[in-house]
Backbone as JSON Lines, residues from 0, in Angstrom:
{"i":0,"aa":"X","n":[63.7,48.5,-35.26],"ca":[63.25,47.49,-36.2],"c":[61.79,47.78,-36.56]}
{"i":1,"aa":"X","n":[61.48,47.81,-37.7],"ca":[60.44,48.17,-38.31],"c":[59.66,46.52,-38.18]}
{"i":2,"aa":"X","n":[58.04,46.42,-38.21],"ca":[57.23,45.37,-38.34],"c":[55.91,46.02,-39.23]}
{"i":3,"aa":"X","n":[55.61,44.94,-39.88],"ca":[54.88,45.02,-40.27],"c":[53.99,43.4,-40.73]}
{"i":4,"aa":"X","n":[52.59,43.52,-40.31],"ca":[51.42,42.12,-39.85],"c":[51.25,41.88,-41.05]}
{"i":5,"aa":"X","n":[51.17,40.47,-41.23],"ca":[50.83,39.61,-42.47],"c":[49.95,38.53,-42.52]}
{"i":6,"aa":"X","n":[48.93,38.14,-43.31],"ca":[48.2,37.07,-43.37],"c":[48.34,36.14,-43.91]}
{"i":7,"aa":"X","n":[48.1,35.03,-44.09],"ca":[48.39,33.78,-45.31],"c":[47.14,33.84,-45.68]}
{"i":8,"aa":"X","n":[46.65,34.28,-47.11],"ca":[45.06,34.43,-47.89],"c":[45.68,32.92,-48.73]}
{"i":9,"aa":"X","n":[44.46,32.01,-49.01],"ca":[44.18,31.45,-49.71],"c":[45.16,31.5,-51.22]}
{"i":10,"aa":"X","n":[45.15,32.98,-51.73],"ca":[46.23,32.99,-53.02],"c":[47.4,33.18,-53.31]}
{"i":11,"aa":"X","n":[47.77,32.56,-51.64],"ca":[49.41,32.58,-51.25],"c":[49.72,31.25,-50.91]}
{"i":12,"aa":"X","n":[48.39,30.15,-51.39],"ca":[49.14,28.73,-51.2],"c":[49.4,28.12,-52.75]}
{"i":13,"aa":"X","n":[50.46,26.61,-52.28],"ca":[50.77,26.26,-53.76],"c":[50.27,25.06,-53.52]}
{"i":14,"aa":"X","n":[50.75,24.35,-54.35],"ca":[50.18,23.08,-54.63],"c":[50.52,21.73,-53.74]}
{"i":15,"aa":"X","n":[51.93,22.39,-52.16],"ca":[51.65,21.69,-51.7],"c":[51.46,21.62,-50.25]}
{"i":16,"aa":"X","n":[50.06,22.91,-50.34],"ca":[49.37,23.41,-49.21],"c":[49.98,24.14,-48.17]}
{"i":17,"aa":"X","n":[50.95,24.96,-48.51],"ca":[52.36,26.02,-47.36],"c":[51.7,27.17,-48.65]}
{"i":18,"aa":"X","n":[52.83,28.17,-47.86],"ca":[52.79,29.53,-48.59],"c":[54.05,29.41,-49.88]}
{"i":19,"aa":"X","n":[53.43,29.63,-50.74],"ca":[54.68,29.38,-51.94],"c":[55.72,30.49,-51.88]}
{"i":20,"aa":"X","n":[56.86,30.02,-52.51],"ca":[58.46,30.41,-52.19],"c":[58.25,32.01,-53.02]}
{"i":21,"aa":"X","n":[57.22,32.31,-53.75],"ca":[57.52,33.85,-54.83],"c":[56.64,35.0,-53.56]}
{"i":22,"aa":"X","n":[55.93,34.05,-53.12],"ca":[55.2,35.08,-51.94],"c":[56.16,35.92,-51.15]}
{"i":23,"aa":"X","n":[56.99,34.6,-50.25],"ca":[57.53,35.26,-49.61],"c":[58.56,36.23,-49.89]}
{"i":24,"aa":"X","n":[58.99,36.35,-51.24],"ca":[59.84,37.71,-52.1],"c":[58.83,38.6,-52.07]}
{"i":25,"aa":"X","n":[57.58,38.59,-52.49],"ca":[56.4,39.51,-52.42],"c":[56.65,40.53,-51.0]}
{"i":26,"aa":"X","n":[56.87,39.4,-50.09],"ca":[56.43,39.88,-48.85],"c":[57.44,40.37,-48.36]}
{"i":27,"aa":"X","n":[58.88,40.05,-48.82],"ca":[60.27,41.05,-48.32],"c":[60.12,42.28,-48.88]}
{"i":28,"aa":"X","n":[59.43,42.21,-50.13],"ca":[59.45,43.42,-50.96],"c":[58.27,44.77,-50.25]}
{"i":29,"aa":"X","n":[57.25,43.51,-49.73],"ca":[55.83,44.7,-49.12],"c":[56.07,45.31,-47.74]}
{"i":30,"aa":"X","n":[57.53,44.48,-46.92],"ca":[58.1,45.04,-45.7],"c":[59.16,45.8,-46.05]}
{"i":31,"aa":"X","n":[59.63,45.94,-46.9],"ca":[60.72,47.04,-47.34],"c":[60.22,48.03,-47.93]}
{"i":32,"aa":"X","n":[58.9,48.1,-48.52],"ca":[58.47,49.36,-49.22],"c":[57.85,49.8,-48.2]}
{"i":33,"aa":"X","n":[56.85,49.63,-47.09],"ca":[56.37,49.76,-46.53],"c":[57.3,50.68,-45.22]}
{"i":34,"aa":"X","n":[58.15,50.18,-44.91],"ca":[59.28,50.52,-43.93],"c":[60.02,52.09,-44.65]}
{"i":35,"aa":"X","n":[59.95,52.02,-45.58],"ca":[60.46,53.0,-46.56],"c":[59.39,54.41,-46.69]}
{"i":36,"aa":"X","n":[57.83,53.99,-47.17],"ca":[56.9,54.92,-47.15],"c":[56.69,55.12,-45.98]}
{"i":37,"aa":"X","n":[56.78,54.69,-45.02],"ca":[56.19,54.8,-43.7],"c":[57.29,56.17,-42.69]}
{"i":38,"aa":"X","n":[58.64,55.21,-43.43],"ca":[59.39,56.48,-41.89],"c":[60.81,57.35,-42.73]}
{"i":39,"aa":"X","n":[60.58,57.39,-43.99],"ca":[61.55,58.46,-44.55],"c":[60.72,59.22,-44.87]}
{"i":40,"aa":"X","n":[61.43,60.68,-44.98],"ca":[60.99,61.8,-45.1],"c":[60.04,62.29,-46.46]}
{"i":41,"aa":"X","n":[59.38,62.56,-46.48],"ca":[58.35,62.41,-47.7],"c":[58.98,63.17,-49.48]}
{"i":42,"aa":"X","n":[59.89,64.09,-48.69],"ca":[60.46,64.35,-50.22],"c":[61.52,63.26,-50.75]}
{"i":43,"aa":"X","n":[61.82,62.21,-49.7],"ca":[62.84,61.59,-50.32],"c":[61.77,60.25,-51.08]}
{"i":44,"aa":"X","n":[61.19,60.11,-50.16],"ca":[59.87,59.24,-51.14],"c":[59.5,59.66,-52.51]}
{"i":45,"aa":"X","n":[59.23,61.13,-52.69],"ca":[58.81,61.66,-53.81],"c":[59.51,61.48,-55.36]}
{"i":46,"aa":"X","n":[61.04,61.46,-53.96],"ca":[62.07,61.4,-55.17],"c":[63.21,60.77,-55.73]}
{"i":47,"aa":"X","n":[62.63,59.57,-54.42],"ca":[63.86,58.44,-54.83],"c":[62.99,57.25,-54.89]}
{"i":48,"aa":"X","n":[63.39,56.15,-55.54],"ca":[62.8,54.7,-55.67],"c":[64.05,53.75,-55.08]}
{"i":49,"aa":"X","n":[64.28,52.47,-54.69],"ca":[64.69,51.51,-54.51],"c":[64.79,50.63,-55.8]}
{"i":50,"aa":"X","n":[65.9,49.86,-56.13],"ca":[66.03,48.87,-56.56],"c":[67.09,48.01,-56.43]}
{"i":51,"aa":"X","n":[66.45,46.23,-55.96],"ca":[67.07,45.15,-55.53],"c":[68.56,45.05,-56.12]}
{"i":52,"aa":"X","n":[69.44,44.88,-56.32],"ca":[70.56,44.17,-57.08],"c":[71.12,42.86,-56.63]}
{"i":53,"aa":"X","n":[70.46,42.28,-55.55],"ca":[70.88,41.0,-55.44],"c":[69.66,41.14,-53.58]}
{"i":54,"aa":"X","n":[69.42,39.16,-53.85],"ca":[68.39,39.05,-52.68],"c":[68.8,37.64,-52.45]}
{"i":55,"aa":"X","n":[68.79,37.73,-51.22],"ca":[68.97,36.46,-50.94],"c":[67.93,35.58,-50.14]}
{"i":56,"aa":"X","n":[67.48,35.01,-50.21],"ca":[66.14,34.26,-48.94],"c":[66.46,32.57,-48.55]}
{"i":57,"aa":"X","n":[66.5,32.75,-47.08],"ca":[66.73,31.03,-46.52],"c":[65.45,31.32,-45.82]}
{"i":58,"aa":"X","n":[64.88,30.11,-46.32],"ca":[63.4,29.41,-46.21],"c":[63.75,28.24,-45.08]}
{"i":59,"aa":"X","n":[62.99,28.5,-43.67],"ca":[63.31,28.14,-42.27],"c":[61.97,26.82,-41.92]}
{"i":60,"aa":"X","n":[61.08,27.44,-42.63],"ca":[59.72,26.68,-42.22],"c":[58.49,26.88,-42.37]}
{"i":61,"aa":"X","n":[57.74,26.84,-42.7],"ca":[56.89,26.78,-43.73],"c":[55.21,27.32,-43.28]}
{"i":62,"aa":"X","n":[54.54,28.27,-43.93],"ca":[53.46,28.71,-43.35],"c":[52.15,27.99,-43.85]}
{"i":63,"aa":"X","n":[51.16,28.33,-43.45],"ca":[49.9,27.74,-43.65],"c":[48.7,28.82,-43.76]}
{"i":64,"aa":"X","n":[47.83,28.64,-44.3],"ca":[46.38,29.09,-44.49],"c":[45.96,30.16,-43.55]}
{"i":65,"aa":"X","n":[45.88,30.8,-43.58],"ca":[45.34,31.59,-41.84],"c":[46.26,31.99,-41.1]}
{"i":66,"aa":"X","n":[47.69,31.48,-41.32],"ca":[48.71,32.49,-40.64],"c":[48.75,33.27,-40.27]}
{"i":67,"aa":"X","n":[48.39,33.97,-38.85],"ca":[49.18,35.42,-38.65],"c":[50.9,35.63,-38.49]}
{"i":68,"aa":"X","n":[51.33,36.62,-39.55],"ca":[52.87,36.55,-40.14],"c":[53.38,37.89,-39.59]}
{"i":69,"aa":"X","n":[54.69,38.41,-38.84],"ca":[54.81,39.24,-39.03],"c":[56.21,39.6,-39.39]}
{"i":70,"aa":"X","n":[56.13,40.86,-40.26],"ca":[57.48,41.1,-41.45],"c":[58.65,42.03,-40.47]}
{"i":71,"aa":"X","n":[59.68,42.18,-40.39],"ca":[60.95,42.5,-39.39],"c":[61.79,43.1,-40.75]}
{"i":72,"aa":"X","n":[62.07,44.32,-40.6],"ca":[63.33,44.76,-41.22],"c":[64.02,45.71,-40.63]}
{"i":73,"aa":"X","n":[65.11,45.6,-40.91],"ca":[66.42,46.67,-40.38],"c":[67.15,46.89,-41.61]}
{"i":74,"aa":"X","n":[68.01,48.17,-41.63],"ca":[69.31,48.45,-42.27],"c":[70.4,48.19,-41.78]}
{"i":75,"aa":"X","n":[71.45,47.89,-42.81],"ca":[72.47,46.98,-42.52],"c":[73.33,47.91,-43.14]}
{"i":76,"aa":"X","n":[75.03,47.34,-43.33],"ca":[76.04,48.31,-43.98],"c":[74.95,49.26,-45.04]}
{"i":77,"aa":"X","n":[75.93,49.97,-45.6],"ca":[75.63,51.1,-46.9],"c":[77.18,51.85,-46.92]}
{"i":78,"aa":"X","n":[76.94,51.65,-48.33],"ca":[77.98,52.41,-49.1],"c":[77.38,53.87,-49.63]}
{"i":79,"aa":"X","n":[77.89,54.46,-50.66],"ca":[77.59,55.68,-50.86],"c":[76.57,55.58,-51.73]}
{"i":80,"aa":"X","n":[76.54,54.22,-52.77],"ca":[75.59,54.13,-53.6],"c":[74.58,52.58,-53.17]}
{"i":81,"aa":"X","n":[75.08,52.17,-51.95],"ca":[74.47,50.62,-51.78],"c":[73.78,50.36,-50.32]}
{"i":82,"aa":"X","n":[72.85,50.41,-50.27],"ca":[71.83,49.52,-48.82],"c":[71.96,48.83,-48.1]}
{"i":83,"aa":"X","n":[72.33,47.39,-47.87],"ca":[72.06,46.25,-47.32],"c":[70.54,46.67,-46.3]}
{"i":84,"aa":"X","n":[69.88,45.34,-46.49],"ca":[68.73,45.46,-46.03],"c":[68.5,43.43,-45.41]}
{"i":85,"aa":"X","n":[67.77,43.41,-44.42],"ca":[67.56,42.28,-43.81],"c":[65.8,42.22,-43.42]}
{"i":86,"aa":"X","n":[65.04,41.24,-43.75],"ca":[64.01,41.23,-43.93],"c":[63.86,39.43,-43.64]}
{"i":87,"aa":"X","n":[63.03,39.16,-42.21],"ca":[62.78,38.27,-41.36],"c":[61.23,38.34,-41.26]}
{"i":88,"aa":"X","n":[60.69,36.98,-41.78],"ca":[58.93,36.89,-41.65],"c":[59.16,35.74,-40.43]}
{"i":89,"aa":"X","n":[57.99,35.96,-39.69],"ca":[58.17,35.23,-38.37],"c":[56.42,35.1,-38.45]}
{"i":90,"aa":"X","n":[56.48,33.76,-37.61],"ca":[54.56,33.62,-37.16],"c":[54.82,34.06,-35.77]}
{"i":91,"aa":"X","n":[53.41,34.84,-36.12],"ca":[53.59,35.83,-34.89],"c":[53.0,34.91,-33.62]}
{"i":92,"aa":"X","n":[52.33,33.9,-33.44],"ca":[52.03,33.34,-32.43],"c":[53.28,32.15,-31.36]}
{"i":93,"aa":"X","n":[54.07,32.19,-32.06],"ca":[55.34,31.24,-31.49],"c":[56.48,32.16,-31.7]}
{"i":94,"aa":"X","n":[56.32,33.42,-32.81],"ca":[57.93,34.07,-33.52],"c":[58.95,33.03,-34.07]}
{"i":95,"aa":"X","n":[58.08,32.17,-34.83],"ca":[59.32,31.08,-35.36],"c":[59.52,32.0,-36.58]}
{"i":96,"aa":"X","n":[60.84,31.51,-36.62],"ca":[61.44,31.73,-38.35],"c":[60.84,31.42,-39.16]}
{"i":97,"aa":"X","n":[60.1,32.44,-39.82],"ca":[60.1,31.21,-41.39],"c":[61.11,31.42,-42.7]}
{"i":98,"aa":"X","n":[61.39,32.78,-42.9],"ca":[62.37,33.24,-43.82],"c":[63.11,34.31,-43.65]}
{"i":99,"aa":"X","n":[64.35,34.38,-43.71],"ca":[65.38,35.44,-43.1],"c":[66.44,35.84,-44.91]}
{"i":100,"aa":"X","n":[65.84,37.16,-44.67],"ca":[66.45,37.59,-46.41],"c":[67.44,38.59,-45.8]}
{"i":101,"aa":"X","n":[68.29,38.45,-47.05],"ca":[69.23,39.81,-46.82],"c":[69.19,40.36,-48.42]}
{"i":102,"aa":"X","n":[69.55,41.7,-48.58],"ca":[69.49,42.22,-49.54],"c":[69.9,43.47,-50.13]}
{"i":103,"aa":"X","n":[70.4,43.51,-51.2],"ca":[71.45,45.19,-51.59],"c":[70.27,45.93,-52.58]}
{"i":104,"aa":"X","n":[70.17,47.09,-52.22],"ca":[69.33,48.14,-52.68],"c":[70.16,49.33,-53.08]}
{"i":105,"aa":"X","n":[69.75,50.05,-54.53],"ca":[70.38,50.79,-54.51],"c":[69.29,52.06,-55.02]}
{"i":106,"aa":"X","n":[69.39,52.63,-54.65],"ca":[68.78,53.78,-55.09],"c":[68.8,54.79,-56.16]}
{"i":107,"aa":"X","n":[67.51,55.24,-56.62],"ca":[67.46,56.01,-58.42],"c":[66.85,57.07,-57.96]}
{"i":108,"aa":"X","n":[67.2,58.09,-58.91],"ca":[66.24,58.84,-58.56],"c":[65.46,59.1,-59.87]}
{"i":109,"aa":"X","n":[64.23,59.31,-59.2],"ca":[62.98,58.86,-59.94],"c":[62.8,59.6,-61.5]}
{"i":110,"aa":"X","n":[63.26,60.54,-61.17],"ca":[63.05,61.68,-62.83],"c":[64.39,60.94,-63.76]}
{"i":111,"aa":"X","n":[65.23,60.32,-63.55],"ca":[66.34,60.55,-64.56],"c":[66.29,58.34,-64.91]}
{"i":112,"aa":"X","n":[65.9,57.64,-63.8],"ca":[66.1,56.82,-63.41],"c":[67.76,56.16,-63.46]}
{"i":113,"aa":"X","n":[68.23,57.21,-62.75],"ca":[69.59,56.31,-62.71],"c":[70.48,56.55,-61.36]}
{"i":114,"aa":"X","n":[71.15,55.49,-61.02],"ca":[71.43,55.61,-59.62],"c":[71.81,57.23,-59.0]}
{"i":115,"aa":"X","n":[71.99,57.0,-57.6],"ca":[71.78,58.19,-56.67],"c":[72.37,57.98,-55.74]}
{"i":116,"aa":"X","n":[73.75,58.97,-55.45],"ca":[74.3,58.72,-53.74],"c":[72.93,58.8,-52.89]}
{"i":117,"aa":"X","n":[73.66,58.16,-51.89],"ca":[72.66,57.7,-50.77],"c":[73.6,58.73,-49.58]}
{"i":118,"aa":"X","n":[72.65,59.96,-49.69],"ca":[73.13,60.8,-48.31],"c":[72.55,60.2,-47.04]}
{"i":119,"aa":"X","n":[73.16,60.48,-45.94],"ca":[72.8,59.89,-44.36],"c":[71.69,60.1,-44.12]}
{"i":120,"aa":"X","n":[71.59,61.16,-44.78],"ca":[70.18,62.16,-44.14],"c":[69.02,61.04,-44.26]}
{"i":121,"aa":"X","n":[69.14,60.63,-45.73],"ca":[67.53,59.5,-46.31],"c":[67.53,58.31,-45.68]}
{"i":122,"aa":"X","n":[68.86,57.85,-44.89],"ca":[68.65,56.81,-44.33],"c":[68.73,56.68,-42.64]}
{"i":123,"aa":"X","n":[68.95,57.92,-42.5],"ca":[68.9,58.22,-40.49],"c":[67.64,57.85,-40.64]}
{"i":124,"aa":"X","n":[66.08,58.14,-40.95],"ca":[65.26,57.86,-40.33],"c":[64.49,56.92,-40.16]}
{"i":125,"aa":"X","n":[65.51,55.71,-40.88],"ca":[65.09,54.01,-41.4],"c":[65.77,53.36,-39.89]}
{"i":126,"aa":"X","n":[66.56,54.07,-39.84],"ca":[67.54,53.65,-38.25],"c":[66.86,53.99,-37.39]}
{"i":127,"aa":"X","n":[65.95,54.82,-36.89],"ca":[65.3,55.07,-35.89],"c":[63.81,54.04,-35.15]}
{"i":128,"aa":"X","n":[64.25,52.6,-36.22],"ca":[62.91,51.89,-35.38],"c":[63.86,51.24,-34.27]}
């Protein structure tokens, strides 16, 4: 399982003083890219992109100002052309829930932009946290 540390800044609150609901898509999105640049192989970075086709997020409980947050993802099924991806923000001082996403990714490759089997190879090393 991949992690990655998060803060609650000031321009992640709304109007009724929690972290607003588009953040935390922000923040599935900055633990999935992140998890992605970080531990696949650099030509597949070079040459493949991600994109969502459906996301789902249940909102557990609610953050505050100064939060220390931290982001949880794993890979889930995959088809030849499809991802599943799971992406869990937790406060890191208790590990409560705050939002548990799931989500289908499919992959392009970057010069043509149009989808791309998904060989084992690009995704063995997403499995290895």
């Amino acid at each position: 399982m991949f992690h990655l540390d998060l803060v609650v800044a000031p321009e992640d609150i709304d109007d009724l003083g929690h972290v607003n609901n588009v953040v935390y898509l922000r923040w599935v999105q900055d633990v999935a890219s992140s998890h992605w640049k970080t531990k696949a192989a650099p030509a597949d970075v070079a040459r493949l992109a991600w994109v969502v086709t459906r996301q789902e997020l249940d909102y557990k409980a609610a953050a505050f100002l100064g939060d220390a947050l931290t982001g949880r993802t794993w890979i889930g099924a995959t088809t030849a052309v499809t991802c599943e991806r799971f992406v869990e923000i937790r406060r890191t001082r208790d590990d409560r829930l705050l939002v548990a996403s799931r989500s289908i990714w499919v992959a392009v490759d970057r010069t043509t932009g149009k989808p791309k089997r998904i060989e084992d190879s690009v995704l063995a090393p997403l499995r290895t946290d």
